[in-house]
C-alpha positions in Angstrom: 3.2 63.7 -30.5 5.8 62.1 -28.3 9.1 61.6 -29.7 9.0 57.7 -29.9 5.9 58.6 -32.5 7.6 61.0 -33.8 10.7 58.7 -34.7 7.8 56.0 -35.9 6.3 58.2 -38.1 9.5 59.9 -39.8 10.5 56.2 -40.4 6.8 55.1 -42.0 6.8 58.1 -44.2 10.5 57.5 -45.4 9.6 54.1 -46.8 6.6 55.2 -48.4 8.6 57.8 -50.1 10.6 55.1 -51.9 9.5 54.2 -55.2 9.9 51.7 -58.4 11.5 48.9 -56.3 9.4 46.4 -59.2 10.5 46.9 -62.6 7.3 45.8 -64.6 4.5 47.2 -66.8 2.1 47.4 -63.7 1.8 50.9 -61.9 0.8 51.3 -58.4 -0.2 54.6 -57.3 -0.8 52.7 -53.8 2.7 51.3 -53.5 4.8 53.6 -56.0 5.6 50.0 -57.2 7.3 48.9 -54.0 5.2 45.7 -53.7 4.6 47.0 -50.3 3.6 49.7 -47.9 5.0 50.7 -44.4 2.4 51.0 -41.3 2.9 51.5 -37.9 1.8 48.6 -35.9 2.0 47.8 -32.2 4.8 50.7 -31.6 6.5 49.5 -35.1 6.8 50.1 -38.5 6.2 47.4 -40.3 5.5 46.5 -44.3 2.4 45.3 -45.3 2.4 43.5 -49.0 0.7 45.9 -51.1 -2.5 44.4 -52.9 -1.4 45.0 -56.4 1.4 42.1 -55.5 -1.2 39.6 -56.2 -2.5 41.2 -59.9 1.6 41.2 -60.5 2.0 37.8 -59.6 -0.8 37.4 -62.8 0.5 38.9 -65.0 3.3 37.5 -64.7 1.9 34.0 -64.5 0.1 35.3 -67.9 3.6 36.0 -69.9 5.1 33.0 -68.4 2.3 30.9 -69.5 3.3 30.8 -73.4 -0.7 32.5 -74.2 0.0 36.1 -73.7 -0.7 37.3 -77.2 -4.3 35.4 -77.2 -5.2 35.2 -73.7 -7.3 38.2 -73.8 -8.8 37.6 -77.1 -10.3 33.7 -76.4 -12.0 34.0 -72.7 -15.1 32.0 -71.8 -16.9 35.3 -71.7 -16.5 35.9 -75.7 -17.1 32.7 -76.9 -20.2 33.0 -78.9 -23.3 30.4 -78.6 -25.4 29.9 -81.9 -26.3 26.4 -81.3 -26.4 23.2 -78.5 -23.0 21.7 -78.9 -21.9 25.3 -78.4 -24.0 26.5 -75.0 -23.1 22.5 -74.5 -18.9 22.8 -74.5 -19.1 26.2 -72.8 -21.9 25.0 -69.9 -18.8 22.2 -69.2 -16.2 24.7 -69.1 -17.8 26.5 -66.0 -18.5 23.3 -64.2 -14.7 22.2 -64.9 -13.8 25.4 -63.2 -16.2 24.8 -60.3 -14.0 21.8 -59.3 -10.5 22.6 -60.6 -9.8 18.8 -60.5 -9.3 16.3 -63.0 -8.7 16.9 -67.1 -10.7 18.6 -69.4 -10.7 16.8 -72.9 -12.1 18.0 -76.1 -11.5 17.0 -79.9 -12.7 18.0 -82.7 -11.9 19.4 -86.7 -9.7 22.4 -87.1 -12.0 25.7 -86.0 -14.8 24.2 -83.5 -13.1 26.6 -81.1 -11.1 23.8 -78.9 -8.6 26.6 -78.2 -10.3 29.2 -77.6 -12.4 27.2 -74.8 -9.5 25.8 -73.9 -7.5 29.4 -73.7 -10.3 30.3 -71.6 -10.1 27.8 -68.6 -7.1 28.3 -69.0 -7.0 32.0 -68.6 -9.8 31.8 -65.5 -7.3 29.2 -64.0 -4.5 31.7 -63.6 -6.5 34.6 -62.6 -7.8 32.1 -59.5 -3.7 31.9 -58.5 -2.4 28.7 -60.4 1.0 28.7 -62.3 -0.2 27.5 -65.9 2.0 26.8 -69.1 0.6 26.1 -72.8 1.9 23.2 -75.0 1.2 23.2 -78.9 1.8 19.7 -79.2 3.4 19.9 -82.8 6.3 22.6 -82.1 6.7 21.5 -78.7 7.1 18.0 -78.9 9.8 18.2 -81.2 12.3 19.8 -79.4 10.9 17.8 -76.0 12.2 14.3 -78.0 15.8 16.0 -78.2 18.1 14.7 -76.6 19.4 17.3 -74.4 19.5 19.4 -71.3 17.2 22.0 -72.3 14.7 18.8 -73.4 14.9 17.4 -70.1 14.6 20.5 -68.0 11.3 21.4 -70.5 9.8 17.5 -69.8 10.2 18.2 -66.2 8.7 21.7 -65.5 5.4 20.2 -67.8 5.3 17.5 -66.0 5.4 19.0 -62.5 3.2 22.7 -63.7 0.1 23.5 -61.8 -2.1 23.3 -64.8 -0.9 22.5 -68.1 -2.8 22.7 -71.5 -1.3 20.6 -74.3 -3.1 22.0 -77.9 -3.5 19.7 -81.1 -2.2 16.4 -78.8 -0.9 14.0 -81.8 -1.0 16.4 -84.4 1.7 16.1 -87.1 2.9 17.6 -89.6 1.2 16.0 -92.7 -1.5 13.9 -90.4 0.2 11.3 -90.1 0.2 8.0 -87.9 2.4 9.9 -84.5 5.3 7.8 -84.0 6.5 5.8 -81.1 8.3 8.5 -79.8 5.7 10.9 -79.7 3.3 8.0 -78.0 6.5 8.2 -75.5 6.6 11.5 -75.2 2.8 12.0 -74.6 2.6 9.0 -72.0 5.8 10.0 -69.7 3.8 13.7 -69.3 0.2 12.3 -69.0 0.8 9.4 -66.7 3.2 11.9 -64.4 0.3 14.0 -64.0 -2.3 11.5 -64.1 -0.8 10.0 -60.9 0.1 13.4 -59.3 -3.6 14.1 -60.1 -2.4 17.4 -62.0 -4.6 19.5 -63.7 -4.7 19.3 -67.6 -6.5 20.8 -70.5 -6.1 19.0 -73.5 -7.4 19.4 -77.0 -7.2 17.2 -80.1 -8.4 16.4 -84.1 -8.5 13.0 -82.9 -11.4 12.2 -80.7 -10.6 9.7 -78.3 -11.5 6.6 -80.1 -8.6 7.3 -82.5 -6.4 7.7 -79.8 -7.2 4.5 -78.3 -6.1 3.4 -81.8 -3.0 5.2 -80.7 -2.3 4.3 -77.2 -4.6 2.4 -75.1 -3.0 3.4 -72.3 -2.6 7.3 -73.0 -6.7 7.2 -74.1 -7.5 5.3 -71.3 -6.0 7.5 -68.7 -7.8 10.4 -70.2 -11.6 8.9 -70.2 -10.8 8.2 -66.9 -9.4 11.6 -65.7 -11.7 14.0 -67.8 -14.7 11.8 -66.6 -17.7 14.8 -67.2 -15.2 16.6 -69.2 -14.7 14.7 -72.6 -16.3 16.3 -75.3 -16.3 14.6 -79.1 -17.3 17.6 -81.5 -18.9 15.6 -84.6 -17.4 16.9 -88.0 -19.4 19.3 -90.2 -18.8 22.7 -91.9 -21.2 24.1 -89.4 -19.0 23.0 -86.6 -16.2 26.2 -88.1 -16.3 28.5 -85.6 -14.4 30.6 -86.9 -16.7 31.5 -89.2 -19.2 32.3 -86.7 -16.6 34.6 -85.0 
């Protein structure tokens, strides 16, 4: 070995001896949690991204995303199929994913399993790369309508996210009519993203005919962006999935 190798491979193996330059829960035995290993190339040592960077980038998407304690728990994979409107809602799921365009709509009583079809686009979604944040609709929109910095900020990264999924849109606290401000609130996110052509996942207890008894506008913007993707769950005690969990 020539001493220019020599030099080259001293210097390769140094880097590589480094370790924990990440501090996460992810361990690397590849990297030793550098996020990157050093190869000679062309008479150089270079470093070449390691490939647990993109599993890190993730996970991290995953505890940014506000779904971390459920995410695992409600994937497309585990939702169980007893009847039509099931094998239905999850058959649309995977065609929504085929595309990634568009809005994926779908209302329904408490425990037909909107979020947890919902949670898992959602999920598949980040695993394919996209930065995604959850909205429950009822804590959420209450400190959105403050008037304040933090507010604003919030309104702005929901309205500009990769793919966001607002859960119970319109809910309130004792089902009641949602106020002008929450008709606000809902139209200044939805139209930003419905002209930015953002991706969205939305679920609801109020199927879109009561919404356009809400909004006209709001309702109208999400027939036409979740075009294929709408899904009215009828009301019945067989529709609980939760009991069939």
């Amino acid at each position: 070995m020539d001493r220019v190798s020599e030099l080259l491979k001293n210097e390769r193996d140094g880097l590589n001896k480094l370790k924990n330059l990440i501090s996460d829960s992810y361990d690397c035995p590849l990297c030793n949690n550098r996020g990157w290993t050093a190869e000679i190339m062309n008479n150089a040592v270079i470093c070449v991204e390691c490939s647990c960077v993109p599993v890190r980038r993730n996970i991290k998407r995953v505890e940014n995303s506000g779904l971390a304690n459920v995410i695992d728990k409600y994937t497309l994979e585990n939702y169980k199929v007893s009847s039509d409107w099931q094998e239905h809602i999850k058959r649309t799921a995977y065609e929504f994913l085929e595309i990634r365009k568009g809005w994926f709509f779908i209302a329904g009583q408490s425990g037909a399993g909107k979020t947890h079809i919902c949670t898992g686009i959602f999920n598949e979604l980040i695993q394919k790369g996209y930065d995604a944040k959850y909205m429950l609709w009822l804590d959420d929109s209450y400190k959105l309508k403050k008037n304040d910095e933090d507010a604003d900020r919030l309104r702005e990264f929901l309205k500009n996210v990769q793919v966001l999924y607002i859960d119970d849109l319109f809910k309130t606290e004792k089902n009641d009519i949602p106020s002008q401000a929450d008709v606000k609130l809902a139209m200044e996110i939805l139209n930003f993203r419905y002209i930015n052509n953002k991706v969205t996942l939305i679920s609801s207890e109020k199927n879109i005919s009561e919404i356009f008894d809400i909004d006209v506008a709001i309702a109208g913007r999400i027939t036409e962006m979740s075009k294929g993707f709408l899904i009215n769950i009828k009301n019945g005690k067989e529709k609980n999935y939760r009991l069939k969990m």
